[in-house]
N, C-alpha and C positions, 0 to 999 in steps of 0.2 A: 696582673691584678695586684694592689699594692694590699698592705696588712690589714690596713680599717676592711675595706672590700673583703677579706679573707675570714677576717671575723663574723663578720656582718651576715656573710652568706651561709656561712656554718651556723650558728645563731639560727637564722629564719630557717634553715631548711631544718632543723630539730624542732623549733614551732610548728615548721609544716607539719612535721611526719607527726605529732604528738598530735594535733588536730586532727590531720587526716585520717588516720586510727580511731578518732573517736565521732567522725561521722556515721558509718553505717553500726556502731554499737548502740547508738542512741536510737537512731532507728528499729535496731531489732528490740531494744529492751524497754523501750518507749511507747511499746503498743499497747494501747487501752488509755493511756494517760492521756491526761491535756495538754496542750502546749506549755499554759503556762506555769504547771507543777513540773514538766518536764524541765523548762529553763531555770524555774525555782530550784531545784536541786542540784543541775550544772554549777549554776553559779553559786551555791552554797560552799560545792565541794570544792570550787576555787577558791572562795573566800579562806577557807579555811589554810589549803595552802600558804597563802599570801601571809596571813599573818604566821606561819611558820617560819617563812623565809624575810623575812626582814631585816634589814642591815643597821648595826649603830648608826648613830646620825656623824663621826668621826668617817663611816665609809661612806656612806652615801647620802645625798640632799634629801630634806622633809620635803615632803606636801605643805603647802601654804594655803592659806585664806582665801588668797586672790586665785588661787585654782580651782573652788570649789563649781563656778559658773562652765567651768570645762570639764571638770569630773563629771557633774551631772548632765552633760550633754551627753560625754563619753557613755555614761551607763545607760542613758537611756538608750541610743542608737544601739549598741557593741552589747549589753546584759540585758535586755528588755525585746526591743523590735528584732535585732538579729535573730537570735535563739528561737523565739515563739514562732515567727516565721519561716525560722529552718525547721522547728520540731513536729507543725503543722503540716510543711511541706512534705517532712519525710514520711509521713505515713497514707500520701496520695499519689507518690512517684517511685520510682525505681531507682536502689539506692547508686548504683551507677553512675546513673545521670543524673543525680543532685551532686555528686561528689564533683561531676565534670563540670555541673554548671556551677561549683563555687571556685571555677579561676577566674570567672569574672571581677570576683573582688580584687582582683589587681589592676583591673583596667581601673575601675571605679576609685581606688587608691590613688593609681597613678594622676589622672586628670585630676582629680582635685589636692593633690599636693601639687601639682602646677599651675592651678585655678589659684589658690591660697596661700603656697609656701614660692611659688615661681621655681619648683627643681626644673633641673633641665630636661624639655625634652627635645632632641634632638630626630632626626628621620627615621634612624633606628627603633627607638624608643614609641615613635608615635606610627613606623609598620609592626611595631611586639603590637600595640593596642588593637590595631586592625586585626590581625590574627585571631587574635581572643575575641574581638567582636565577633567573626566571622565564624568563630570556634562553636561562640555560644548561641547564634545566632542556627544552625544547624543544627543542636541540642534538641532545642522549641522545637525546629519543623520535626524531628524524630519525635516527640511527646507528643505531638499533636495530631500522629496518624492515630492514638491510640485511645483519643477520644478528651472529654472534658474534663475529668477528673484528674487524670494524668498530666495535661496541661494545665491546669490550676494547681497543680503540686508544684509543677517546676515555677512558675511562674512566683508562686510563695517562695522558694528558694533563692529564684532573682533576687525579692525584695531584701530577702536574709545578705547576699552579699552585697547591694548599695546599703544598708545600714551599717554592715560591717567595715566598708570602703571608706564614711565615714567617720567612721568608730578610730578607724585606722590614722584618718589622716588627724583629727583632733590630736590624738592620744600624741601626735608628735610632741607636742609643747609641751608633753611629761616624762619625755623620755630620760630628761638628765632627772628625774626624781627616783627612791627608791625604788624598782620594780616592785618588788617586796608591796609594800605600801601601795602603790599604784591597784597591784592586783585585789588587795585584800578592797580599798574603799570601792572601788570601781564591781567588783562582786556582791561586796557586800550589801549596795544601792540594788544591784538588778535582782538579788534572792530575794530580798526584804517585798521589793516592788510589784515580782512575780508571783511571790509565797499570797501577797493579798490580793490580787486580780484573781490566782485560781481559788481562793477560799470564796468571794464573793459571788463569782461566776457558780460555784459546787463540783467544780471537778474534783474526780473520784480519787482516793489517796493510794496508793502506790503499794503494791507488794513489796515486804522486805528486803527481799532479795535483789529485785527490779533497782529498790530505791539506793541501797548500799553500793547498788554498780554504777547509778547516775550518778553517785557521788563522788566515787571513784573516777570515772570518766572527767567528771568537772575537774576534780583537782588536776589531773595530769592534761587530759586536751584544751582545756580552759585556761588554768593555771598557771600551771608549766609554761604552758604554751605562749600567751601570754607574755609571762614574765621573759623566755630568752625574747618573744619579738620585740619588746619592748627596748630589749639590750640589741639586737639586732640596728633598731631605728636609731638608735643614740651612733652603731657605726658608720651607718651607711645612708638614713636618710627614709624617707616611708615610702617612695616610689621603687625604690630598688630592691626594700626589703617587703612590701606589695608584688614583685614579680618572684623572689625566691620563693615564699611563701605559695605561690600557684603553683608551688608541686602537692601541695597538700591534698588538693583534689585525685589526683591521678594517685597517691596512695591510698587514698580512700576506694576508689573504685576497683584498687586491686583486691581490698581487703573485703569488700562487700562482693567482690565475683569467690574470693575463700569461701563466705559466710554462706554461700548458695544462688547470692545473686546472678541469674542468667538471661538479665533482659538485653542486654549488650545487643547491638545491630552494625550494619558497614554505615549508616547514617550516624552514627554515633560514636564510632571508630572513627569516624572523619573528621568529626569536631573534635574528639581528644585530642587527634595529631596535629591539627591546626592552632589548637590550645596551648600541644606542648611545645612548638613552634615556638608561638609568642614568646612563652617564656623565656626559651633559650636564646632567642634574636635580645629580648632585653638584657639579658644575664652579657653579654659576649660585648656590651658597652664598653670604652674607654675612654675617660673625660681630663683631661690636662692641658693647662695653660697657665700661663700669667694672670694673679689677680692679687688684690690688693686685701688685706686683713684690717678694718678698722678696730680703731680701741672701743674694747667693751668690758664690761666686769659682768658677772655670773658665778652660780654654785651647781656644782655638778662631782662626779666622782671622776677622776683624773689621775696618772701618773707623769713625772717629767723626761717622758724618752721619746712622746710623739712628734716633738719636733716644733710644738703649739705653747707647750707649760714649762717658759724657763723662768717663771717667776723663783722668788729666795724662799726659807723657811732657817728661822734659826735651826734648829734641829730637822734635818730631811726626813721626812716619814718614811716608811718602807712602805713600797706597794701601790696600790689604789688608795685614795683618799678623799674625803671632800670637803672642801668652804669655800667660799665666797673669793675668788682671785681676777684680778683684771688684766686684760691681752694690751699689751702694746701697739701699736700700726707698726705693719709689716707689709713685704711686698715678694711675694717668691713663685716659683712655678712647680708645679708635681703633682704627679695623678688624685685624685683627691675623688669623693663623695658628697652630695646635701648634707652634711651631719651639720649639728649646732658652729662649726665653725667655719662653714661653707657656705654661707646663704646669701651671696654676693647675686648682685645680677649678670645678667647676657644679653650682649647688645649683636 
């Protein structure tokens, strides 16, 4: 697997785990709230993050004007519909099986970054989809011996990861902007949004304690989280950091069988392992050949050793850096990922 992939995968599997850890806490600490005081305070405490972490505009590309029509896509799908419909979700289901049923946002990922971006999917990549379908598809029939409520949970959950799916696959065309930034506007849109849907509706306000750890949880599974996937998509592309990310789930359902969770069944068992299948079948991809680089100009954060950035600088910066630089036409062969400088077709 070459370096970008190495990154990339490291990256999304620390978004994983930070996400996945803060699935069944929300759930347990979420009980009596509304959904959308519960998302209200996620994405607060990401918000806050975000503008923690922020980078001189010397490291990394602003947010523009022209992004604002995709930010608010992004919040609304990714800090609004996701969240309310997982927080809803989790308090009619078994946190196990919501954990398991959010690998589907990698299918949901996957296909529409090949609907939209055309990443490649190849045999491999389109039997990882079938797995996960079939993964999640076994989830449902387990919830559903256990009557209506429980199946209206998971099924809330579904909707949580096709928002998320989308949330994902938009958020590509911000990936070369600051993370930093990306997180704080894109939370800052869903707390605002949520903060006023629960005030209108009257859901009940939050024990201190409760609400200090939503908070908590927002910054790090949110945030965090977030922010390295974001850095993850700039290496490797949103379909492939969509399948690393589906280990998120299966550490959630570990940390929710810690918590006390003991709804676990062999129906449920069997979609995890189908689940984790997929993953792994997509993860064990390798994509190389001949393709051509057309000239284009863009701003992004960059160093000159990838092989892509031998433009000049009177004086060489140290390090990562960003402005506005333009690629030459080139023509080479090497393992490579969908990142911003792979988005050629397949014939």
């Amino acid at each position: 697997m070459n370096a970008p992939a190495l990154r990339g995968g490291a990256l999304a599997l620390l978004a994983a785990a930070l996400f996945g850890i803060s699935t069944p806490l929300v759930q347990s600490f979420g009980v009596g709230l509304g959904p959308f005081t519960t998302a209200a305070l996620l994405y607060a405490g990401a918000a806050a993050i975000g503008a923690l972490l922020r980078k001189p505009i010397e490291r990394e590309a602003r947010l523009m004007a022209s992004d604002t029509p995709r930010l608010l896509a992004v919040a609304a799908f990714g800090a609004v519909v996701g969240p309310v419909a997982l927080a809803w979700g989790l308090q009619r289901t078994s946190g196990t099986s919501a954990s398991l049923m959010l690998t589907l946002e990698a299918l949901f990922t996957a296909v529409l970054a090949w609907l939209l971006y055309r990443e490649t999917m190849d045999r491999r990549v389109w039997a990882a989809m079938a797995l996960l379908l079939v993964g999640g598809a076994t989830l449902v029939l387990d919830q559903g011996r256990f009557g209506g409520t429980q199946l209206a949970g998971l099924v809330a959950v579904l909707v949580a990861t096709a928002a998320w799916g989308a949330d994902n696959t938009l958020s590509r065309a911000l990936a070369e902007r600051d993370p930093g930034q990306v997180v704080m506007a894109k939370a800052a849109l869903g707390a605002t949004a949520t903060a006023i849907a629960a005030w209108l509706l009257g859901e009940p306000l939050p024990r201190l304690s409760a609400g200090l750890v939503l908070l908590a949880v927002g910054a790090t599974g949110y945030g965090l989280s977030l922010r390295f996937y974001l850095l993850a998509q700039r290496e490797f592309g949103a379909a492939r950091t969509g399948s690393v990310f589906a280990f998120a789930p299966f550490i959630g359902a570990l940390v929710a069988f810690g918590l006390g969770d003991r709804s676990a069944s062999w129906m449920m068992a069997g979609g995890g392992v189908l689940m984790l299948a997929g993953v792994l079948v997509h993860l064990l991809e390798r994509h190389q050949h001949e393709h051509t680089h057309q000239a284009m100009q863009h701003e992004h954060a960059h160093t000159h050793d990838d092989g892509h950035h031998n433009h000049e600088h009177e004086v060489m910066p140290a390090g990562s850096h960003s402005h506005s630089h333009r690629h030459q036409p080139a023509r080479h062969s090497h393992a490579h990922v969908p990142d911003a400088h792979h988005t050629h077709d397949h014939h």
